[in-house]
N, C-alpha and C positions, 0 to 999 in steps of 0.2 A: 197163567199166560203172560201176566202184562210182567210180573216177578220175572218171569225168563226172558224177557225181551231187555229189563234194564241190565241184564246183568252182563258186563263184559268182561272181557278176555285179558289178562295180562298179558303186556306188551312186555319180554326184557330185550333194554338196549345193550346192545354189544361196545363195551369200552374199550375206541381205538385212543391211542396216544398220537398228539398231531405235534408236529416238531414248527417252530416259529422261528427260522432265523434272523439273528441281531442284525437291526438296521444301526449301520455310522455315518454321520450325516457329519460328513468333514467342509468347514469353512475353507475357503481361500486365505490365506494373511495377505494382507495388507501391507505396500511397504507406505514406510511415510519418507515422503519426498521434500525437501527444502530448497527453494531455488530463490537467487538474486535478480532485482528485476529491475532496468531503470538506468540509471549512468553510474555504472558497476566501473569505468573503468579508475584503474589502481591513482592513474595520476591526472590531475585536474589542472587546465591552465587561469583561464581569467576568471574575475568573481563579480557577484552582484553586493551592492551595499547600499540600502534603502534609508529611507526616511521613515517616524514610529507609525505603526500603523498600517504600509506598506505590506502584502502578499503575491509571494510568488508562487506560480505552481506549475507540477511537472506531472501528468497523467501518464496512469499504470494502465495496460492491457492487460486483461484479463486473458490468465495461461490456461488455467484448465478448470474442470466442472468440480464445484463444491471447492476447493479453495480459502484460504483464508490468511489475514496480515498477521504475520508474527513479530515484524519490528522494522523502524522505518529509519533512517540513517539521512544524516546530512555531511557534508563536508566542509568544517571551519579552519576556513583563511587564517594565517598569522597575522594579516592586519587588521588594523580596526580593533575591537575590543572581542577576545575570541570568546571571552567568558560572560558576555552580555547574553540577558533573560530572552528566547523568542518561543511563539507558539508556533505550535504543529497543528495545523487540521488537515481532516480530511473529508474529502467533496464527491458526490457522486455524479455523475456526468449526464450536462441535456443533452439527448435522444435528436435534438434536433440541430443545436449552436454547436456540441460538441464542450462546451465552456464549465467550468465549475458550477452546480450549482447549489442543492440542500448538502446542508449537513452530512455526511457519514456516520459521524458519530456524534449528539449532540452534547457536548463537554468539555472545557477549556483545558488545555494539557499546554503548559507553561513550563519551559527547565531551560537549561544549559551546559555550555560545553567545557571541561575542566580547564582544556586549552587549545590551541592552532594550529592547524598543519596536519590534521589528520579526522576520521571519520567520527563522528558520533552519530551511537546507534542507541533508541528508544525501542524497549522491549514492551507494547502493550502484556496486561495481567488477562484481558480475555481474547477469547475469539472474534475476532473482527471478519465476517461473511464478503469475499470479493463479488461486487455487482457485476453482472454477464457486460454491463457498459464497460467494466473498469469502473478507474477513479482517479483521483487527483489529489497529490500528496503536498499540502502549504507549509512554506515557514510564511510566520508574517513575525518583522520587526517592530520590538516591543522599545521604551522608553526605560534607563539605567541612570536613576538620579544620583546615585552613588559617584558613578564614572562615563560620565552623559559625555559623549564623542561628537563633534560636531566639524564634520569634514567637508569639505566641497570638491566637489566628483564632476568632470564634466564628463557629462555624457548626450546623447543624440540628440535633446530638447535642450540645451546650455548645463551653465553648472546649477548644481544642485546638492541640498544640503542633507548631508549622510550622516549613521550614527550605530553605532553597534558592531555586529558582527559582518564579515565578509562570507559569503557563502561560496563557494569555490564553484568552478565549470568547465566543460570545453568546448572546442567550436564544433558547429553542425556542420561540416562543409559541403554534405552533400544534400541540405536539405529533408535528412527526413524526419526531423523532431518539429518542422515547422508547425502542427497543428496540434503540436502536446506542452506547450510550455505557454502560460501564461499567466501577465502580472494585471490581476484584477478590475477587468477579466479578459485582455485583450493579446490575444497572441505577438510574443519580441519577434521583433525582424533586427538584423544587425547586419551591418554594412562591413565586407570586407573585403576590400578591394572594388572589385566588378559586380562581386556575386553577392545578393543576399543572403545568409545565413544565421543561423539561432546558436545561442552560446547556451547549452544543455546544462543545467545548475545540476550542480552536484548532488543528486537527490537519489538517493534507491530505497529498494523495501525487500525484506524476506518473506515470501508466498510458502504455505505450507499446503498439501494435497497429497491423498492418497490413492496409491495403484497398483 
């Protein structure tokens, strides 16, 4: 009895073929976008020419999400010494002054410009991350014991003893760079005529992002 009770029944399965169509899981491409950002235009009128040690800056808004600096450009004057040493920093911006304040990037980058009268562009070698603040693009004027320049400039506060390079600019006439430009750390106002206006330093940058 208990022999017949284990004893079970073969089951045969019946083999169907089951067809699995191919999934393709196709990406979007991506274009990659490069855009000029800051006092792009072609020609520049008046310049700044500082004393060593002296920084000016010119804050970048931030264009779009994920972002980042590909290369930062200045434009040297034919006067002055156009080939004199300056640094580049760059500043991330307080949340609350609006003003330069830590580092960007913490490391001295020191060069110059071959000659006068037209753009020099610094191609950083990594990625530099655009902060959703923006940021703020410095030259600060460095000392040239070689060929030490020692000019006197009057400008808004008397004259004043200058040395280096000239960094070229134009006027704000309508006021809207007044809260992005400033020399360490206090936004230019400049007088002309009636109207106050900011003389916009020659300063741009290339923003790279994809879309």
């Amino acid at each position: 009895m208990f022999s017949e009770l284990i004893k079970q029944e073969r089951i045969k399965l019946k083999i169907k073929d089951y067809i699995i169509n191919n999934v393709e899981v196709i990406g979007k491409k991506l274009t990659k976008v490069v855009t000029e950002v800051g006092n792009v235009n072609r020609r520049q009128g008046s310049g700044y020419q500082y004393a060593n040690g002296k920084e000016l800056a010119l804050r970048i808004l931030s264009q779009a999400n994920k972002s980042y600096i590909k290369s930062v450009s200045f434009y040297i004057g034919k006067k002055g010494i156009p080939t004199s040493p300056f640094g580049i920093r760059l500043y991330n911006v307080d949340s609350v002054t609006k003003k330069p304040t830590t580092l960007l990037i913490n490391r001295d980058i020191i060069t110059h410009a071959d000659k006068g009268g037209k753009w020099y562009t610094y191609t950083f070698t990594k990625r530099i991350k655009v902060p959703e603040n923006g940021f703020f693009i410095a030259m600060e004027w460095l000392p040239d014991s070689e060929r030490y320049l020692e000019e006197r400039v009057k400008g808004q506060n008397g004259v004043i003893i200058a040395n280096g390079q000239v960094l070229k600019g134009r006027a704000d006439r309508k006021n809207e760079w007044n809260d992005r430009v400033y020399e360490r750390w206090f936004p230019i106002r400049v007088w002309s005529g009636r109207k106050v206006s900011n003389i916009i330093p020659g300063i741009k940058c290339e923003l790279v992002y994809y879309e």
